[in-house]
C-alpha positions in Angstrom: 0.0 0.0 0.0 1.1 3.2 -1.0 0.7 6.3 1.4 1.7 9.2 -1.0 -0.3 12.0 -2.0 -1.6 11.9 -5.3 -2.6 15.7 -6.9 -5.0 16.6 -10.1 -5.0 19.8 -11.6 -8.7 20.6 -12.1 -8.4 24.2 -12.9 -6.0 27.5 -12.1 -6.8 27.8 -8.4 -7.7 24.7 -7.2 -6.3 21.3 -6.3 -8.4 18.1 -5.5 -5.9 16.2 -3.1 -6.9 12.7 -3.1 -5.0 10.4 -0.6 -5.5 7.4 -2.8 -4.9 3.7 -1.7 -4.0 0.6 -4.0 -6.8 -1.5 -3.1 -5.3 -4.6 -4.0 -3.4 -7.0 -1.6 -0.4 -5.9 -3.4 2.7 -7.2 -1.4 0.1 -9.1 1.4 -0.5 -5.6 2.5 -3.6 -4.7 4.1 -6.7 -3.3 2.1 -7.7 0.2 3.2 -11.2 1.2 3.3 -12.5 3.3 0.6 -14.3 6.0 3.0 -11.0 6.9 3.7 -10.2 7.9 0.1 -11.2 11.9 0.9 -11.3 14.8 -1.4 -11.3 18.5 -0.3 -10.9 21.7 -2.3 -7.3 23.9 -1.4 -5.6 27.1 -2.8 -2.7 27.1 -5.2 0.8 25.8 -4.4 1.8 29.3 -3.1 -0.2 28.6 -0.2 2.0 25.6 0.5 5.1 27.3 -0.2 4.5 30.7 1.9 8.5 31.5 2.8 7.7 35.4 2.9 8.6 34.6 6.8 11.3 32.7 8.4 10.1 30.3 11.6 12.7 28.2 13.0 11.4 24.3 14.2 14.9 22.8 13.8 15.9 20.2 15.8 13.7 19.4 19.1 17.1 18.4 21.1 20.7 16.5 20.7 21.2 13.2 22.1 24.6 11.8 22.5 25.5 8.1 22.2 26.8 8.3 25.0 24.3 9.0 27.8 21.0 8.1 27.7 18.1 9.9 26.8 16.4 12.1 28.6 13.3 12.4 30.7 11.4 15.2 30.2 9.7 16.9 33.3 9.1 20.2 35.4 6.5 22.9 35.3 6.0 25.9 33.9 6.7 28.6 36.5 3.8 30.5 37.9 5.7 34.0 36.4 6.2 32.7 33.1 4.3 35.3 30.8 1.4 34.6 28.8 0.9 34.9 25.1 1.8 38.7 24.1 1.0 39.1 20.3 3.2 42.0 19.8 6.4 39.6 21.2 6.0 36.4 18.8 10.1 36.6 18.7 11.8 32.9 18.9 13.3 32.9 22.4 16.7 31.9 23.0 17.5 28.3 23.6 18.9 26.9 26.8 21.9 24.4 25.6 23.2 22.8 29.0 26.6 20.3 29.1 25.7 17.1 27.3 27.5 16.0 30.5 24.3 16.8 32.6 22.7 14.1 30.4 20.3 17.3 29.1 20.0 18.8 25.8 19.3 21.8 24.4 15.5 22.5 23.6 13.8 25.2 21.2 11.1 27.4 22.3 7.8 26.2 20.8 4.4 27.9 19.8 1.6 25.1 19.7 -1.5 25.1 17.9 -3.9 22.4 19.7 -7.0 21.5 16.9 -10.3 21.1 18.5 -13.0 22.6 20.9 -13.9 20.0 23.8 -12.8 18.9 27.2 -10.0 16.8 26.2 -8.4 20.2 24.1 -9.0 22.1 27.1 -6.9 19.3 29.5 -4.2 19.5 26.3 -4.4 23.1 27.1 -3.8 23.5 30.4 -0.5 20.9 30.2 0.8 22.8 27.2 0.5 26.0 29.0 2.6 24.2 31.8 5.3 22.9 29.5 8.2 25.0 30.4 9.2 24.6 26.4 6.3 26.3 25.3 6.1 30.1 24.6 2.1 30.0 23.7 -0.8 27.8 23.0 -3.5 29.1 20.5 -6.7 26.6 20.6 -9.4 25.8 17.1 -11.9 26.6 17.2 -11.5 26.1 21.1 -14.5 27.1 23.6 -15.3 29.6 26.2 -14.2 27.9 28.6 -10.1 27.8 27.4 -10.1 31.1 26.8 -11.4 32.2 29.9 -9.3 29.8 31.6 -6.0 31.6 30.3 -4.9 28.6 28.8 -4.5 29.3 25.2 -5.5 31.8 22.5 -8.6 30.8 20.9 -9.3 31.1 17.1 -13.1 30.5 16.8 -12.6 31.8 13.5 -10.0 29.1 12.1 -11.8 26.5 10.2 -10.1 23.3 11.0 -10.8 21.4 8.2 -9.6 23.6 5.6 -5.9 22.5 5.6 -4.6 25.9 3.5 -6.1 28.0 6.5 -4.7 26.1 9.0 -1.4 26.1 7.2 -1.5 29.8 7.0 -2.3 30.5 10.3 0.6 28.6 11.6 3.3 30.3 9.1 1.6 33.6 10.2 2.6 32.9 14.2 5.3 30.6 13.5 3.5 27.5 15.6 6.2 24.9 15.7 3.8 21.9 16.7 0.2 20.8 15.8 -1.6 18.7 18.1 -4.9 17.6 16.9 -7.3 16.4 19.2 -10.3 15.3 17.6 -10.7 12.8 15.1 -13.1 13.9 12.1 -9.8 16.3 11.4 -7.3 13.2 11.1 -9.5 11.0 9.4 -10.2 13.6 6.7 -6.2 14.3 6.0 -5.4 17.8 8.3 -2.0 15.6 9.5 -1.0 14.7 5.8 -1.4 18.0 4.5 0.8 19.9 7.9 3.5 17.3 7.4 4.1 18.0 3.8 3.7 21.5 4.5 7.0 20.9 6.7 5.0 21.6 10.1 5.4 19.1 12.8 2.0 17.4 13.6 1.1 15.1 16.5 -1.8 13.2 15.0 -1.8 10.2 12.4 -1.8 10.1 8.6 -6.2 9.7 7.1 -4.4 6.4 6.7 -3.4 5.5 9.5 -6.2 7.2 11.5 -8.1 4.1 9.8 -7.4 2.9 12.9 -10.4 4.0 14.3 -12.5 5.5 11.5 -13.1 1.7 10.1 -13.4 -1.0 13.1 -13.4 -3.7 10.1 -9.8 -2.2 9.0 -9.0 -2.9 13.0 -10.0 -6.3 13.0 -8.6 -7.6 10.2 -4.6 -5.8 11.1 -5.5 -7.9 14.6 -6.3 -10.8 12.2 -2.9 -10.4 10.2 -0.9 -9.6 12.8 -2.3 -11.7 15.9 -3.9 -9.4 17.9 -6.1 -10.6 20.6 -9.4 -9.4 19.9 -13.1 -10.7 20.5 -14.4 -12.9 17.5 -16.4 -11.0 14.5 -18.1 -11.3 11.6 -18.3 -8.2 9.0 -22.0 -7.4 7.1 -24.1 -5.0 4.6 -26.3 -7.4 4.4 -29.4 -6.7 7.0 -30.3 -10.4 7.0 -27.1 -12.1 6.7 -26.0 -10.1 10.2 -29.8 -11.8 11.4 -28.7 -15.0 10.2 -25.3 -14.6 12.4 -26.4 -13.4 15.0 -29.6 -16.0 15.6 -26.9 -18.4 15.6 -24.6 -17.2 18.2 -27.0 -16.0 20.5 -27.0 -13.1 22.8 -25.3 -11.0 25.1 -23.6 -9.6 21.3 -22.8 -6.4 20.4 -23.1 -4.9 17.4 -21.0 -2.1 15.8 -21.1 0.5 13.3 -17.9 0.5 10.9 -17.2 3.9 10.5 -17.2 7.1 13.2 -20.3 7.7 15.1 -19.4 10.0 17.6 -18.7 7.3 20.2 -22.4 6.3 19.8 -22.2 3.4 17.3 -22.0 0.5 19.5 -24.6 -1.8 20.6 -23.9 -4.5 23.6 -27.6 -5.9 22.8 -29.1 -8.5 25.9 -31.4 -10.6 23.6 -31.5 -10.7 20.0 -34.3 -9.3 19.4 -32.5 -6.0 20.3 -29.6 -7.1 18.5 -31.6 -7.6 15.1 -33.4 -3.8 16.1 -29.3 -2.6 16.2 -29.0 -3.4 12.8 -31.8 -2.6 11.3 -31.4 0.9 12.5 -27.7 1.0 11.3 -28.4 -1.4 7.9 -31.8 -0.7 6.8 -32.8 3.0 8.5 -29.6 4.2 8.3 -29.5 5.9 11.6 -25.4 6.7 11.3 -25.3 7.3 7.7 -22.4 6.5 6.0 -20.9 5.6 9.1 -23.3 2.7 9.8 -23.7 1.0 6.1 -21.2 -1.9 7.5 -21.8 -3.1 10.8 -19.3 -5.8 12.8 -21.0 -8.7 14.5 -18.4 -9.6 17.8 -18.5 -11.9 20.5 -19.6 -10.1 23.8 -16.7 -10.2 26.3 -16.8 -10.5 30.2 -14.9 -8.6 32.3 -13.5 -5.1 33.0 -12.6 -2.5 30.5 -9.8 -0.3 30.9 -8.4 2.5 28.9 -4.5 2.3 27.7 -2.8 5.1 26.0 0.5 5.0 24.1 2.6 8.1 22.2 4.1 6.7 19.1 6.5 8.1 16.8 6.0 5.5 13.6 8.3 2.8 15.4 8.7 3.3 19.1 5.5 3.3 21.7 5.8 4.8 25.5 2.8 4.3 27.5 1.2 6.6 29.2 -0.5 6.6 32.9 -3.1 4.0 33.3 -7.2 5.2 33.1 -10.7 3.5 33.6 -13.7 5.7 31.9 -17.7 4.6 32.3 -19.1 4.6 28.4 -23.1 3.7 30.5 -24.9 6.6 30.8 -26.7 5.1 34.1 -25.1 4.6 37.8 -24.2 0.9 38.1 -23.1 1.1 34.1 -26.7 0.8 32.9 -28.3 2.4 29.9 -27.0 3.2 26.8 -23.0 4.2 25.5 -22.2 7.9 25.7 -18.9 9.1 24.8 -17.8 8.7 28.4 -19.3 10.1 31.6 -16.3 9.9 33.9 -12.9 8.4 34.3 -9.8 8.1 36.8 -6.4 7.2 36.9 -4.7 4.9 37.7 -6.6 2.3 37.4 -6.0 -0.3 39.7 -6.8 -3.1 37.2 -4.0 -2.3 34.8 -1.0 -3.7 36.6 2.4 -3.0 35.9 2.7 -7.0 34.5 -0.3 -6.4 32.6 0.4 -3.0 31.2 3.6 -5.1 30.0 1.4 -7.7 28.2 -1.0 -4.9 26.6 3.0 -3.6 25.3 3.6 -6.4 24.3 0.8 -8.2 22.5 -1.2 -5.8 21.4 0.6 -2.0 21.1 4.0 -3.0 19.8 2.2 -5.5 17.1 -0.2 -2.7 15.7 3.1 -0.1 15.4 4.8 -2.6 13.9 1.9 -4.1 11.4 1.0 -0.5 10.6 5.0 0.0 9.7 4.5 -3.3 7.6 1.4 -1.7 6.0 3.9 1.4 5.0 2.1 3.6 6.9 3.6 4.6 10.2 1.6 5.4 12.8 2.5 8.7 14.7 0.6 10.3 17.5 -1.5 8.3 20.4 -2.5 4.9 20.2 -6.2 4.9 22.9 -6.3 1.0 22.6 -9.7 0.5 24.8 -9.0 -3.2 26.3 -11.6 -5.4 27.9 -9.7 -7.3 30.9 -11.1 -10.6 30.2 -12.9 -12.4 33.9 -12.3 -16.1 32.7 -8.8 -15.3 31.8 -7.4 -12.5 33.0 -5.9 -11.7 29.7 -6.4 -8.2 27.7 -8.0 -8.1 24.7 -8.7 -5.4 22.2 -12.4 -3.6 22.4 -11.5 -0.6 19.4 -8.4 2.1 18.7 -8.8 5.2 18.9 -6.4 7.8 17.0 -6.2 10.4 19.5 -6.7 11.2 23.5 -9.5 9.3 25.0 -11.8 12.1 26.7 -12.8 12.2 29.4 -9.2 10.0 30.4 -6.9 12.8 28.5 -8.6 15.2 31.3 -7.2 12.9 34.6 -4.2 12.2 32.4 -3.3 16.0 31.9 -3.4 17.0 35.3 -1.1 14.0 36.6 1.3 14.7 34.3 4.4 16.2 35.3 6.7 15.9 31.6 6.8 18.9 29.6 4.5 17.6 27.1 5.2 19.9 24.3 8.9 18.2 24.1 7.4 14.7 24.6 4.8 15.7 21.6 7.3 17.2 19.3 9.8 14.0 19.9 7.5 11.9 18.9 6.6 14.0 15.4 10.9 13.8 15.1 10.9 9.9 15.5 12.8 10.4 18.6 10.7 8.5 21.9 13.3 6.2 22.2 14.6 6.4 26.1 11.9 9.2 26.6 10.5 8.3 30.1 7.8 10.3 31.4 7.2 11.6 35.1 3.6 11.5 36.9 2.4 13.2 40.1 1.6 10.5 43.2 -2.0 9.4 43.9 -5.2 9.5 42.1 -7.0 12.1 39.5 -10.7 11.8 39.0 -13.3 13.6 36.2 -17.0 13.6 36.8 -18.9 14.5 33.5 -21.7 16.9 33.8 -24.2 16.3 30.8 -27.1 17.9 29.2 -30.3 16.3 30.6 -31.3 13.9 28.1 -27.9 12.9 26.6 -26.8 10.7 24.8 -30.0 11.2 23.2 -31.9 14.5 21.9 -31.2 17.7 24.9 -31.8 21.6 25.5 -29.5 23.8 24.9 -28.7 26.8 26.2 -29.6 26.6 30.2 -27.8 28.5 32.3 -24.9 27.1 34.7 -24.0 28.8 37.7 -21.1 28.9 40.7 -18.0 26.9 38.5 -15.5 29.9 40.0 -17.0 28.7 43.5 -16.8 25.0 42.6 -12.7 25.3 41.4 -12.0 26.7 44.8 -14.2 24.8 47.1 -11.2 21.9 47.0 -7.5 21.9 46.6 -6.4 20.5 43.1 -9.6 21.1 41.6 -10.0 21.9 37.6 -12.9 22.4 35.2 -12.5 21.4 31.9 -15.4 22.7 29.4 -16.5 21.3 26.5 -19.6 22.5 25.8 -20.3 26.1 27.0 -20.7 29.4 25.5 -21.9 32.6 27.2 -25.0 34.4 26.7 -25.4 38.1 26.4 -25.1 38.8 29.9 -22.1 36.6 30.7 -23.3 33.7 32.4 -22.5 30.5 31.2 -24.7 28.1 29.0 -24.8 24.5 27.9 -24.3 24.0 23.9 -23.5 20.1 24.4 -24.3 16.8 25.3 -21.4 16.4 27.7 -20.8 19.9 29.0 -18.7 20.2 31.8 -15.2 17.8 33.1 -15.1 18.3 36.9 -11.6 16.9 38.0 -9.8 17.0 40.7 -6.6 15.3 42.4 -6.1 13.9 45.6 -3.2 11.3 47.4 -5.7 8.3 46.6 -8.4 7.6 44.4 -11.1 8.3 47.8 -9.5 11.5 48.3 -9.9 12.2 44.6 -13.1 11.2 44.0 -14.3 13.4 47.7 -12.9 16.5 46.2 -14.4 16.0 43.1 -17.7 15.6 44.0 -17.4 18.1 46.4 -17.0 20.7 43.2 -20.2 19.1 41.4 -22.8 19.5 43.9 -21.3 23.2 44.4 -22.3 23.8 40.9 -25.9 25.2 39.8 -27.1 24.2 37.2 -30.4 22.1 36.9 -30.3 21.3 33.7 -27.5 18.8 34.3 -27.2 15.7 35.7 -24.0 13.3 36.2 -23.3 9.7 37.5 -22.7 9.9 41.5 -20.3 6.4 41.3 -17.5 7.5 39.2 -15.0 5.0 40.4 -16.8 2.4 42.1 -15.2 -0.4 40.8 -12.0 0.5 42.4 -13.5 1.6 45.6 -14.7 0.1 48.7 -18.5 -0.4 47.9 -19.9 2.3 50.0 -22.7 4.8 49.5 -21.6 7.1 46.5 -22.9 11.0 46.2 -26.4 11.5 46.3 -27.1 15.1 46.2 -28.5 16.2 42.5 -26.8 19.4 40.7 -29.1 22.7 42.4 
């Protein structure tokens, strides 16, 4: 399979980029889905090619062969100076004795490409990387630029790759880090890295990862993945057939992206047949549902596992558990995730060796086989089988699981925007990453109604009061604006990412609950046993949102 860019000259001032793929099993490489073959409109080359200013993004840092590499770590001192627009100057690199086993590191301007809770936690640890001179945020939300964070540009449309280009010759940004994954799956990442910009985020290629669940399966077919057993379908009776045959619990799945709402785990099979006739025959997901992928319902305990990759090498991150149920107890239907904390006890260090091992290094290394490296963060979502006590791989995702990036974020101690840019270079290995002691813990605050239809636009009141009513307590927005007289309003499903550390998971969880119930806003709700799994079974919070 070939990853290169293929252009057609349609007329004087516009270019149809299509990332093209050879959908033969040419060499016994893998065949690529055909959604992912994406067209979009750009300007001329000169838009590619803008050198009327010079930005420097040379090298991230020296390592000498002989010392090892180093860790990155520290925070961003509390007098460090915000973004000043008049002062976008390159600062003056720190080079320190190679005998000191440091190196010397660029100042960098990031760019971070999205609008939700998990860009605001990117946010917040970029603005904390010593390295980093200023974060802008696109589109962003109210709630990141309030929070001093970044720079938003609510004007910036993300998926016009000559725009985004622009913008980052303009202010010299140094590093993209896309969040969401609409924007890697339609080619943003391609069309940075052959601009010469250094992008954390995969390839449309490799992001297939994710936007196709059949393109997963069948790399953990090839290259021995463990993974629950699956059938693929269009056909709504075929998938009928299948499914009266192996019986329920099953879970059904739409192929393509679905906003974290495409998956089924259907109790009978009568609700199992009603899955895929509303993905097959209604067409409920669109394009996203017109292949669906039967698979064996698993037992057990699922667990979140994140992984920076730089095309070869893989560091994992910190450890999380999230709750996809919308319901206390993990009842009702999927959401994108309604809370989440870290570590999570379930992930031993053995086991987080094994998930390494069999399932992470195999995927970099198959999707290097495929010839198209995979650079940014693997979110492998693992079931922890109960009969074995074996991992096995639910779905990838492409990019920071939210809400886990939001307890990640705020236990992390690394200077991210060195680790990020080291893994655009190709340069993880010996990277080793530092994280704060104890526990971090999100509760999601959600639009009443969510995952299904919800108002928008009621008013939430007291989240000043709720940051301070606890030590280590910080709100991460993803779905606010502000009205005409300033107060804060709910545009989304999941609105609101109230986290908070503590020195254990109890302490964690106390402080940030404590910050929910100060918050007013009735047109909320939230699950009150975030955690529970890893907690003494005790009675969990009660008290409703005022």
């Amino acid at each position: 399979m070939s990853c290169a860019t293929t252009t057609f000259n349609l007329g004087p001032s516009l270019r149809l980029h299509n990332y093209s793929y050879n959908y033969n099993y040419i060499n016994n490489n893998l065949r690529f889905p055909k959604p992912f073959a994406h067209y979009f409109a750009v300007a001329n080359d000169n838009n590619y090619s803008n050198n009327t200013s010079s930005y420097s993004v040379g090298t991230l840092f020296s390592i000498s062969t002989n010392h090892r590499s180093p860790s990155f770590n520290g925070s961003r001192s509390s007098s460090s100076p915000f973004f000043i627009c008049s002062s976008l100057k390159s600062q003056p690199s720190v080079s320190l004795d190679q005998t000191n086993n440091s190196a010397s590191q660029e100042r960098v301007v990031v760019l971070v490409i999205g609008g939700g809770g998990r860009e605001h936690a990117l946010c917040y640890a970029l603005r904390r990387s010593p390295s980093c001179d200023a974060v802008f945020c696109a589109p962003g939300n109210v709630g990141i630029s309030n929070s001093g964070n970044a720079t938003c540009i609510s004007d910036l449309d993300i998926f016009d790759s000559t725009a985004v280009i622009s913008f980052c010759h303009k202010w010299g940004v140094g590093l993209v880090v896309v969040g969401p994954e609409a924007p890697l799956v339609s080619g943003l990442a391609n069309d940075l890295v052959k601009a010469g910009i250094p992008t954390f985020g995969p390839s449309a290629e490799a992001a297939a990862l994710e936007g196709s669940k059949n393109f997963m399966k069948n790399l953990c077919d090839k290259y021995g993945i463990p993974t629950a057993k699956y059938k693929t379908f269009t056909d709504p009776s075929a998938a009928k057939k299948y499914i009266q045959e192996q019986g329920a619990p099953i879970v059904i799945k739409a192929d393509g992206l679905a906003a974290g709402k495409g998956v089924v785990v259907a109790m009978s099979v009568e609700e199992a047949c009603e899955a895929v006739d509303s993905m097959l025959v209604k067409g409920d997901f669109g394009s996203a549902g017109c292949r669906v992928i039967v698979e064996e319902y698993l037992e057990g305990e699922e667990a979140s596992f994140f992984a920076v990759v730089d095309g070869e090498n893989a560091i994992p991150l910190e450890s999380a558990q999230d709750h996809k149920r919308v319901g206390d107890g993990d009842t009702g239907p999927n959401t994108g995730g309604m809370g989440a904390y870290s570590p999570a006890p379930i992930l031993t260090k053995e086991l987080q060796a094994l998930v390494m091992k069999s399932i992470i290094l195999p995927t970099v290394n198959g999707m290097a086989a495929e010839g198209c490296k995979f650079v940014g963060v693997l979110y492998a979502g693992l079931m922890i089988e109960k009969k074995s006590g074996l991992p096995k791989l639910i779905e990838y995702n492409v990019r920071f699981g939210d809400p886990e990036c939001q307890v990640l974020m705020v236990r992390l101690e690394s200077d991210l925007a060195q680790v990020l840019l080291a893994a655009c270079r190709g340069e993880l290995s010996g990277v080793s990453l530092n994280w704060s002691p104890g526990s971090a813990m999100v509760v999601v605050m959600a639009s009443k109604g969510y995952p299904g239809a919800y108002e928008k636009g009621s008013v939430i009141r007291n989240l000043e009061e709720a940051e301070h009513v606890a030590p280590c307590v910080q709100i991460f927005h993803a779905g606010t604006a502000q009205d005409s007289d300033g107060n804060f309003i709910a545009t989304g499903g999941r609105v609101l990412g109230v986290t908070a550390k503590g020195t254990d998971l109890e302490e964690a969880r106390e402080r940030a609950y404590q910050a929910v119930e100060e918050i007013n806003w009735p047109g909320g709700f939230y699950r009150r046993d975030i955690g529970w799994r890893a907690l003494p079974q005790k009675q969990f919070a009660t008290k409703r949102v005022n």
